[in-house]
LOLUMNU-739471 format. One line per field, with one value per residue (C-alpha): chain; residue in three letters; residue number from 1; z, x, y. Coordinates in Angstrom, 2 decimals. Layout:
! LOLUMNU-739471
ch: c(A,...) $
aa: c(ALA,...) $
i: c(NUM,...) $
pz: c(Z,...) $
px: c(X,...) $
py: c(Y,...) $
//
This chain:
! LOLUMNU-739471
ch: c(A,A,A,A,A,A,A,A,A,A,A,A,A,A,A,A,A,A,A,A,A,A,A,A,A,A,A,A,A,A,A,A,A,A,A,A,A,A,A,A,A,A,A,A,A,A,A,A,A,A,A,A,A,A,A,A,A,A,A,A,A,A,A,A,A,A,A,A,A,A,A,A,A,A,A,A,A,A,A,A,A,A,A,A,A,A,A,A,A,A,A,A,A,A,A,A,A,A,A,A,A,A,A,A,A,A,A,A,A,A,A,A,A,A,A,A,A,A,A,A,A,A,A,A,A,A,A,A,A,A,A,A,A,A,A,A,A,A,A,A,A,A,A,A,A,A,A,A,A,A,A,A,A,A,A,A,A,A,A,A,A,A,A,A,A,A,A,A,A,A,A,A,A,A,A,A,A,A,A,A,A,A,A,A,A,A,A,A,A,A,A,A,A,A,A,A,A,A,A,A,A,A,A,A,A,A,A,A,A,A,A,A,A,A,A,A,A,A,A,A,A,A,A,A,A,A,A,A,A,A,A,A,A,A,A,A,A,A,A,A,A,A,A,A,A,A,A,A,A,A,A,A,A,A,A,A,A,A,A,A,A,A,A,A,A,A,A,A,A,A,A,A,A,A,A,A,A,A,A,A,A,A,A,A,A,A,A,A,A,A,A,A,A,A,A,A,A,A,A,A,A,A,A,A,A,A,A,A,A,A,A,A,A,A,A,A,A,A,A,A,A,A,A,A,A,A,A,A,A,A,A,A,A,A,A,A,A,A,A,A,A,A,A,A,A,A,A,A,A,A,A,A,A,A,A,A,A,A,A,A,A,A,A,A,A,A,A,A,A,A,A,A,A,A,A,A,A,A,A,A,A,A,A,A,A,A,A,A,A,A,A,A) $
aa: c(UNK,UNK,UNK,UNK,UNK,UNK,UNK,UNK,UNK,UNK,UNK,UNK,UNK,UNK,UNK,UNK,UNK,UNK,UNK,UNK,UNK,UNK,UNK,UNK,UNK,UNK,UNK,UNK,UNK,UNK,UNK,UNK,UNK,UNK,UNK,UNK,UNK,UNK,UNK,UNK,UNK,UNK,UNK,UNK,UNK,UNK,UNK,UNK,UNK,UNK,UNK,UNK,UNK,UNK,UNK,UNK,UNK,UNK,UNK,UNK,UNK,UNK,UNK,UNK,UNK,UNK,UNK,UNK,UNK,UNK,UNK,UNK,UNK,UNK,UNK,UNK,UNK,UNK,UNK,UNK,UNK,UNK,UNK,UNK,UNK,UNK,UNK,UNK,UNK,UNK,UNK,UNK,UNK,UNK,UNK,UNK,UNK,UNK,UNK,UNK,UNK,UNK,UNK,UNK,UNK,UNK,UNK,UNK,UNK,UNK,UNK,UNK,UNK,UNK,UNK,UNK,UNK,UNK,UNK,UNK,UNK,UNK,UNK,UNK,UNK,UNK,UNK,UNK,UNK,UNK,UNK,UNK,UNK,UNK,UNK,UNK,UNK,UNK,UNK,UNK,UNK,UNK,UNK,UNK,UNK,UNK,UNK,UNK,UNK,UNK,UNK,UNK,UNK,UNK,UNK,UNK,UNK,UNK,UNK,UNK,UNK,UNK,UNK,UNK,UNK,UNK,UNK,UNK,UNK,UNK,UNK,UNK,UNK,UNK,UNK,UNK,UNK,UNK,UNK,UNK,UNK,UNK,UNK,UNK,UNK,UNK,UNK,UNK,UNK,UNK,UNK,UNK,UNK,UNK,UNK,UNK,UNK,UNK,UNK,UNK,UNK,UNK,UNK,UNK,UNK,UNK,UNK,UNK,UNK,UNK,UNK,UNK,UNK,UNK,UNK,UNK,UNK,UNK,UNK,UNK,UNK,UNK,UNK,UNK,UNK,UNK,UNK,UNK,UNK,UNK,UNK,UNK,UNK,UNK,UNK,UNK,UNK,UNK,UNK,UNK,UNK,UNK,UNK,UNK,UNK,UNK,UNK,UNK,UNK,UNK,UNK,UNK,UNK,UNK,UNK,UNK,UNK,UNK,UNK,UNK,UNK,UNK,UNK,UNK,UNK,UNK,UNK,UNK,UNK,UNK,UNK,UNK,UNK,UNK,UNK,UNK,UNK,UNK,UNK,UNK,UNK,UNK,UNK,UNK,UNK,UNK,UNK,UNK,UNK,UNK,UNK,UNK,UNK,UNK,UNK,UNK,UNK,UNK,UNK,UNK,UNK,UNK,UNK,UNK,UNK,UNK,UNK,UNK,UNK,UNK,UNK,UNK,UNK,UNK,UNK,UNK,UNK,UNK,UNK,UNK,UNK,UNK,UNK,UNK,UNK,UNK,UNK,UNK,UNK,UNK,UNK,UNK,UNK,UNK,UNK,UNK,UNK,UNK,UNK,UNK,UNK,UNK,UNK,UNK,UNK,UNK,UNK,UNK,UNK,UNK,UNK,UNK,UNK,UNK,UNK,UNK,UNK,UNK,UNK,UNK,UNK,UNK,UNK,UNK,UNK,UNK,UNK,UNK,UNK,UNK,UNK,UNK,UNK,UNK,UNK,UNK,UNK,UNK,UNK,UNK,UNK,UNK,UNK,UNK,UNK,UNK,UNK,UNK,UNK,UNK,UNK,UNK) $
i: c(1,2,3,4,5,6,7,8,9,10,11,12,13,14,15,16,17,18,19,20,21,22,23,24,25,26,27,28,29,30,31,32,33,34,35,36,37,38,39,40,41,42,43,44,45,46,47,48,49,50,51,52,53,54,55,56,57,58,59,60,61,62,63,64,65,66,67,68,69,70,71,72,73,74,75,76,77,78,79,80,81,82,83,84,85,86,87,88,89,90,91,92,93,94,95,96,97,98,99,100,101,102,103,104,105,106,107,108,109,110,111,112,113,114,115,116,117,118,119,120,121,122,123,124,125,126,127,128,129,130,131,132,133,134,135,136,137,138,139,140,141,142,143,144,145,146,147,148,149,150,151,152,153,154,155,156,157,158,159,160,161,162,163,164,165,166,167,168,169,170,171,172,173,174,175,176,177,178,179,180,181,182,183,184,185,186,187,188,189,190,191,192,193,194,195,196,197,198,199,200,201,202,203,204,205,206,207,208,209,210,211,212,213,214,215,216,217,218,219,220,221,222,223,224,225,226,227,228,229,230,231,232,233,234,235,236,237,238,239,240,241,242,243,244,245,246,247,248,249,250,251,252,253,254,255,256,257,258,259,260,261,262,263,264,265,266,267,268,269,270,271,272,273,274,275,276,277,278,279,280,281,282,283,284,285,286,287,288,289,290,291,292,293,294,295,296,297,298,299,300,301,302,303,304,305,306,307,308,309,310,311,312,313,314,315,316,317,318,319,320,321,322,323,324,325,326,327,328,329,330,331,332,333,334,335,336,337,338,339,340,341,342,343,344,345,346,347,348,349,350,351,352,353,354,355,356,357,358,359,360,361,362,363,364,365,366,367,368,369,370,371,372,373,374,375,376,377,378,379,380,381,382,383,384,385,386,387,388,389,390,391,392) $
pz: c(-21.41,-17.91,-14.82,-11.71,-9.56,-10.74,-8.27,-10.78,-11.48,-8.07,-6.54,-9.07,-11.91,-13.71,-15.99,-17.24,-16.63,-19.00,-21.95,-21.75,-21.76,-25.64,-26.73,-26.61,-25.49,-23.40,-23.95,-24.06,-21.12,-22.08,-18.41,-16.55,-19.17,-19.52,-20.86,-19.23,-19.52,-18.47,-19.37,-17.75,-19.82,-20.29,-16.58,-15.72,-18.14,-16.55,-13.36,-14.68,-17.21,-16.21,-18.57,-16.62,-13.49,-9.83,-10.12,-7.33,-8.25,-4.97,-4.10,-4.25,-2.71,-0.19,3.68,4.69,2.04,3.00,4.85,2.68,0.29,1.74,3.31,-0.05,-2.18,0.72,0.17,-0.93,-2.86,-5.15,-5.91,-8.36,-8.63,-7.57,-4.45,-4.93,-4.37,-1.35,0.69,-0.15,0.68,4.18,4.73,4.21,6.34,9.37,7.47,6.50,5.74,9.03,10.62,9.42,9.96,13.99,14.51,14.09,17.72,18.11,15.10,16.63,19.94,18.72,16.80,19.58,21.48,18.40,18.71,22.49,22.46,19.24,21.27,24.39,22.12,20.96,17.93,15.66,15.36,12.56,10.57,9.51,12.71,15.03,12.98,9.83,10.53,14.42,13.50,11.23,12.67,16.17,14.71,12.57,15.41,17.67,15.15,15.33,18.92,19.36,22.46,22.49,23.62,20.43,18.15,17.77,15.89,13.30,10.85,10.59,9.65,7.17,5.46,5.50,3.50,0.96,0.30,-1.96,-3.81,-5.52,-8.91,-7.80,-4.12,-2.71,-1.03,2.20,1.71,0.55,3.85,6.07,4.24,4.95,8.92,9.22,7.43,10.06,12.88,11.79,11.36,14.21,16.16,14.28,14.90,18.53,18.95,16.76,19.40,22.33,20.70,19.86,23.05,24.56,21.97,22.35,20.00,17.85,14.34,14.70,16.76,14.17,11.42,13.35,13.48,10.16,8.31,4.76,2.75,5.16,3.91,6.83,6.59,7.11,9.52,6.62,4.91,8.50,9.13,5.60,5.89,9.17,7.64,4.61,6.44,8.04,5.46,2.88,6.31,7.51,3.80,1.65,4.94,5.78,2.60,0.83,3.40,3.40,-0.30,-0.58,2.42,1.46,-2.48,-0.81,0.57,-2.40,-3.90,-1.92,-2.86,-2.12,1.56,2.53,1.18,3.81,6.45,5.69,5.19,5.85,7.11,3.86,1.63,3.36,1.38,-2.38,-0.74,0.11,-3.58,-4.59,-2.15,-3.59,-7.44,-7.82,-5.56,-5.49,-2.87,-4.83,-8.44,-10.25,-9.80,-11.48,-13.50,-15.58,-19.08,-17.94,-21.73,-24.70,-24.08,-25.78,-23.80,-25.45,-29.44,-27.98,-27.28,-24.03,-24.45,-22.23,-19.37,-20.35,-17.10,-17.60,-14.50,-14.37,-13.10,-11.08,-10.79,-14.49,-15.07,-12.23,-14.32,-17.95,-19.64,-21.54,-18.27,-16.17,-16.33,-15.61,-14.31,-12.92,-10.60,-7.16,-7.25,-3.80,-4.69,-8.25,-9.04,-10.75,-9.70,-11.20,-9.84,-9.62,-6.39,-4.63,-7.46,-9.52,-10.35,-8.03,-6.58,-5.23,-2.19,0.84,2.84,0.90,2.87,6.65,4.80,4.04,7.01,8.95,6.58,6.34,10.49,10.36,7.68,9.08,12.92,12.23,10.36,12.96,15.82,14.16,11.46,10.85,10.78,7.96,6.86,6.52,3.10,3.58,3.94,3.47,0.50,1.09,-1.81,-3.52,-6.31,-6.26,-2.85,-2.99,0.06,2.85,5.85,7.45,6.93,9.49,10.82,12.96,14.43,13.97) $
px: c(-57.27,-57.93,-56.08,-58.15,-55.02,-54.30,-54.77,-56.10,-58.71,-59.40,-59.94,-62.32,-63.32,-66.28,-64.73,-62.88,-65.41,-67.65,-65.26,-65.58,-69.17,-68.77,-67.98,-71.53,-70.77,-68.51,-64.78,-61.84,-59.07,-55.80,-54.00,-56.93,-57.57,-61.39,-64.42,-65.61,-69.18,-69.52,-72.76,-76.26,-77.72,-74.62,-74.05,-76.91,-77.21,-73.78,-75.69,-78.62,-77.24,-77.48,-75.01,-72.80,-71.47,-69.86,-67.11,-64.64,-60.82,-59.21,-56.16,-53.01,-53.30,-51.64,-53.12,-52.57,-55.32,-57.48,-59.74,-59.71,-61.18,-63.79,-65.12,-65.82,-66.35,-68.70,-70.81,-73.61,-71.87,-69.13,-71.73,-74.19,-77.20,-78.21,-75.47,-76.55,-80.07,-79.93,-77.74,-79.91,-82.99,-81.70,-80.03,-82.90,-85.35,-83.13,-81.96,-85.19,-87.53,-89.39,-86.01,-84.50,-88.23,-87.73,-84.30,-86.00,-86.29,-82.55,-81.12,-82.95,-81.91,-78.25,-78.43,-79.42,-76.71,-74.19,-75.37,-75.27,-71.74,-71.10,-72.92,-70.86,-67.49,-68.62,-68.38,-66.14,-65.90,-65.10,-68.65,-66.67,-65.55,-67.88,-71.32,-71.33,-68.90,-69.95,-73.85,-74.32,-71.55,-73.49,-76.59,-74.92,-72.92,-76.33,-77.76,-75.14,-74.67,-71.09,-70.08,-70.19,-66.64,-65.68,-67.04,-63.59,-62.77,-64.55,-64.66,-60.34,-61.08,-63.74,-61.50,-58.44,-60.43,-62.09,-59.25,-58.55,-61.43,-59.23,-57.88,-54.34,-54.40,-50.36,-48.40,-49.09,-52.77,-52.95,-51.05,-53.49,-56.17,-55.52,-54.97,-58.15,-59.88,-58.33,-59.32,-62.54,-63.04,-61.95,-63.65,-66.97,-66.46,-65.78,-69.72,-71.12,-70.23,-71.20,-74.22,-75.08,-74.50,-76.57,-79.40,-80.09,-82.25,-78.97,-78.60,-76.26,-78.29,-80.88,-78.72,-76.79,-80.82,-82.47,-83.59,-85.39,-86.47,-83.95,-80.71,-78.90,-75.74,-72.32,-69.89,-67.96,-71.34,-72.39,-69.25,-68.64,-72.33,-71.61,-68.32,-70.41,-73.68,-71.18,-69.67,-72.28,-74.00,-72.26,-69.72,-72.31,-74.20,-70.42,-69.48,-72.88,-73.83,-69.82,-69.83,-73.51,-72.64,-69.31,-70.81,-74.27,-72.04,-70.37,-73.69,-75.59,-78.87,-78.68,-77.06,-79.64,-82.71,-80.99,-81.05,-84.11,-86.60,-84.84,-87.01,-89.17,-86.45,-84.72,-85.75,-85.14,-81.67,-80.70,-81.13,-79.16,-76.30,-75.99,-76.62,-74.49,-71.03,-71.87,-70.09,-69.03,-67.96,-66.78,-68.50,-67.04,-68.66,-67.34,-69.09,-70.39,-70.67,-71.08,-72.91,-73.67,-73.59,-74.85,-74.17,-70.33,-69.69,-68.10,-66.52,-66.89,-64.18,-63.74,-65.20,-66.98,-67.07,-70.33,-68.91,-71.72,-70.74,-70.20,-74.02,-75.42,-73.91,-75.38,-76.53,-78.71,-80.40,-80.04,-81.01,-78.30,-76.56,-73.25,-75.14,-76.80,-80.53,-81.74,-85.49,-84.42,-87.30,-87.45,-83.86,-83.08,-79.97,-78.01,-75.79,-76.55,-76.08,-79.23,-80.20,-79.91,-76.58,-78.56,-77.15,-78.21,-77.21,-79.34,-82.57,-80.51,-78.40,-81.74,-83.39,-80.25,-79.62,-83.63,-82.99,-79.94,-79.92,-82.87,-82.06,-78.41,-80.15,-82.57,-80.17,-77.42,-79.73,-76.66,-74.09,-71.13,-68.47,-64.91,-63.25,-60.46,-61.77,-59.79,-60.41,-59.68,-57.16,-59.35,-61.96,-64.01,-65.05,-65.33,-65.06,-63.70,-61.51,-62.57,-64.61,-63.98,-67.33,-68.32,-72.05,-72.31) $
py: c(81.44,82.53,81.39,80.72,81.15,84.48,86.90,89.22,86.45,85.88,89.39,90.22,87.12,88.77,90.65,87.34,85.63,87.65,87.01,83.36,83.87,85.77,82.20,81.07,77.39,75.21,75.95,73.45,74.61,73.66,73.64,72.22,69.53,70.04,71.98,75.18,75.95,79.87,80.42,80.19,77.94,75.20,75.59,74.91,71.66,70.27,70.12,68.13,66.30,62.80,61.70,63.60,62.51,64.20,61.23,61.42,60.17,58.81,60.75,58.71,55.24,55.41,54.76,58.73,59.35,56.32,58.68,61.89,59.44,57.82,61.11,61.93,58.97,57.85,61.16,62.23,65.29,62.86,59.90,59.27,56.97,54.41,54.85,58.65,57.90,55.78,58.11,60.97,58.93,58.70,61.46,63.54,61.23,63.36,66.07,67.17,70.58,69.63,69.58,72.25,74.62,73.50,75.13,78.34,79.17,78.43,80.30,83.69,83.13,82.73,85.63,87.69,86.72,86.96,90.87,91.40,90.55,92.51,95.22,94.96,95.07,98.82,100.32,98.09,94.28,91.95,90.59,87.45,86.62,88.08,87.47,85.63,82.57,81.61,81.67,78.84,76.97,76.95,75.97,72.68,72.19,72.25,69.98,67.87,67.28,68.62,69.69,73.66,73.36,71.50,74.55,76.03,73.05,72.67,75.51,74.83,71.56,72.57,75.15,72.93,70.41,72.93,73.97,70.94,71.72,74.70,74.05,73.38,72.89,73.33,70.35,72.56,72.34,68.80,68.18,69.95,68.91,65.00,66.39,67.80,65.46,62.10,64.34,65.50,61.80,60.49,63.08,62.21,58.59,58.74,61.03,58.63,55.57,57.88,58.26,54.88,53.21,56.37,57.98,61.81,64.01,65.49,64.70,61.72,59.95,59.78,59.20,56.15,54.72,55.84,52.92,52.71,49.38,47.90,49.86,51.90,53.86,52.31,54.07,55.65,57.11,58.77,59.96,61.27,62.56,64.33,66.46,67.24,68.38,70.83,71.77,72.59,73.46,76.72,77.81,79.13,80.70,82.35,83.63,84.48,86.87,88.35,88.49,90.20,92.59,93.77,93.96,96.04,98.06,99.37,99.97,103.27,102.98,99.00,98.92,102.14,100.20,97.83,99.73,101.32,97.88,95.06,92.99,93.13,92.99,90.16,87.25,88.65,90.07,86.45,85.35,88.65,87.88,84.65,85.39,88.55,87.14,83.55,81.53,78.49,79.04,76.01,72.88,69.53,67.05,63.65,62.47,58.75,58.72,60.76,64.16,67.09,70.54,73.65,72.04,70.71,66.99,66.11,63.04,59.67,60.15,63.88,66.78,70.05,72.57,74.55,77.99,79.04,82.41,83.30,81.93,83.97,87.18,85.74,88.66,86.82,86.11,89.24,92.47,94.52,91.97,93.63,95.48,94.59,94.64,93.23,93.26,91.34,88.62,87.01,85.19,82.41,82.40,78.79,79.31,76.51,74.37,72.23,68.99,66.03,67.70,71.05,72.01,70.00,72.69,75.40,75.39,75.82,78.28,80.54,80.25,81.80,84.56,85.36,85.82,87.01,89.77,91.65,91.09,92.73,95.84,96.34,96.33,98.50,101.22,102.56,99.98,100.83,98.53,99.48,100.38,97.11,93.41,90.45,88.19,84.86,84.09,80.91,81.05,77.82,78.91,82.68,84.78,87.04,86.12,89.48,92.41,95.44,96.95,99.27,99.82,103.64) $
//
């Protein structure tokens, strides 16, 4: 059965990935204790399935968990209805498409800058580092309110916490993990008072004062709200657009059409990006009771991870779906997840890319990446620590 901490597995899963897929339905994993469901449709089923739930188990109880936990169990991502549906409710009466449509301005201006400086560098820089990464955690950081000193902050406290959203996260990781998340916290808490005792226009402000039917969130659900809206609100920007850049790359006729329109093939490129090296693989769900994915019962207490990445190569689905095809549509690719769980970050994540993709193309025609990025070594969130570049 495969191993997700293989390296093997890691640097390249589709291969493995495509013989779970010859099963035709959800498969029992020994070592991990639960059902994988590979395929497009079963993958997409565990994420609307409503007898299936995202149902977080507290870390050890001990106090240096205490707030690991309730950033998560306090979330919007690891709840369920009704608790589900009131935090959504308010999140999105700030977090909305209104919102999101306004920071246009800002996300172009940003990028602009982003390629000044990449232009004033000359000839090589890092696209991780220099482009991809700093973009979409300016803009949530923007929304936010945090101080643009604080920026260097909080993508290491994002990736130490993902990081326990591996299959078997290390006592290291756990450790840093639980580091980042009191900081992050504490950090969040501390704006969150500021903000209250003085109101500005940023995104905590509103949340600290959004109201519906007379429910409001506590101080744990805006904080826990405010580490997931970054989260969810800069990884899949980060390491979609690595992942579909270093992948275009490799792929001639793909990375020229690129360079040659990419302002009109922007938006179907973003989908592509996502679909053919998605960002977040394996997504966990519990059985609230009895259900039946794909003709296989799950039984009550039992989880089933939708591997997202495995369903966005279902041949059954795809045409040709091993190789890039950045004007592919239809694309019903599921890369930001489905159901009432779809990615809350999905929307910000497509506006950036839709400016960001084109803008880099058109400044830099003839921008080539270097034969040796880095992969970050993790597979539920897929992606690259660096990717060498040069402009010409």
């Amino acid at each position: 059965m495969i191993d997700f901490t293989s390296p093997d597995v890691i640097n390249d899963p589709y291969p493995h990935l495509a013989e779970l897929r010859k099963f035709g339905k959800p498969i029992w994993h020994d070592e991990l204790n639960l059902f994988l469901a590979p395929n497009h449709r079963d993958a997409n089923e565990v994420l609307r399935n409503k007898s299936l739930g995202r149902i977080f188990k507290p870390k050890e109880p001990s106090p240096e968990w205490d707030i690991f936990n309730y950033l998560h169990s306090d979330s919007i991502l690891d709840s369920e209805p009704p608790k589900h549906t009131r935090l959504r409710s308010l999140v999105m009466k700030a977090f909305n498409k209104n919102r999101i449509e306004a920071l246009r301005p800002n996300i172009v201006s940003l990028t602009k800058k982003l390629l000044d400086d990449i232009e004033q560098k000359g000839s090589n820089f890092d696209l991780i580092a220099d482009y991809a990464e700093p973009l979409p955690v300016k803009v949530i950081a923007a929304l936010l309110g945090f101080p643009d000193e604080d920026e260097h902050l909080l993508r290491p406290w994002s990736q130490a916490i993902v990081k326990m959203y591996e299959v078997n996260p290390s006592l290291t990781h756990q450790a840093e993990a639980r580091t980042a998340a009191n900081e992050f916290a504490e950090y969040v808490h501390g704006l969150m008072l500021l903000r209250k005792a003085n109101p500005t226009d940023d995104l905590i402000t509103e949340l600290a004062q959004v109201e519906e039917a007379g429910e409001k969130l506590s101080t744990h659900e805006l904080i826990a709200t405010c580490v997931l809206l970054l989260n969810a609100g800069h990884e899949a920007s980060v390491n979609g657009f690595g992942n579909g850049m270093v992948a275009a790359h490799q792929n001639h006729s793909q990375w020229e059409l690129l360079q040659q329109k990419p302002e009109q093939v922007a938006t179907t490129a973003i989908e592509e990006f996502i679909r053919f090296d998605a960002p977040l693989q394996f997504f966990e769900r519990t059985a609230t009771q009895d259900a039946e994915v794909g003709g296989v019962t799950i039984p009550k207490g039992e989880k089933i991870v939708s591997l997202l990445g495995s369903a966005n190569r279902d041949e059954e689905v795809f045409t040709s779906p091993t190789q890039m095809n950045i004007t592919r549509d239809p694309n019903p690719q599921i890369g930001f997840g489905a159901g009432i769980h779809f990615c809350i970050g999905a929307p910000l994540a497509r506006l950036e890319m839709s400016i960001s993709l084109p803008e880099l193309f058109k400044r830099f025609p003839k921008i080539e990446l270097e034969d040796n990025p880095v992969r970050r070594q993790t597979f539920a969130l897929r992606g690259y620590e660096a990717v060498p570049a040069r402009t010409s």
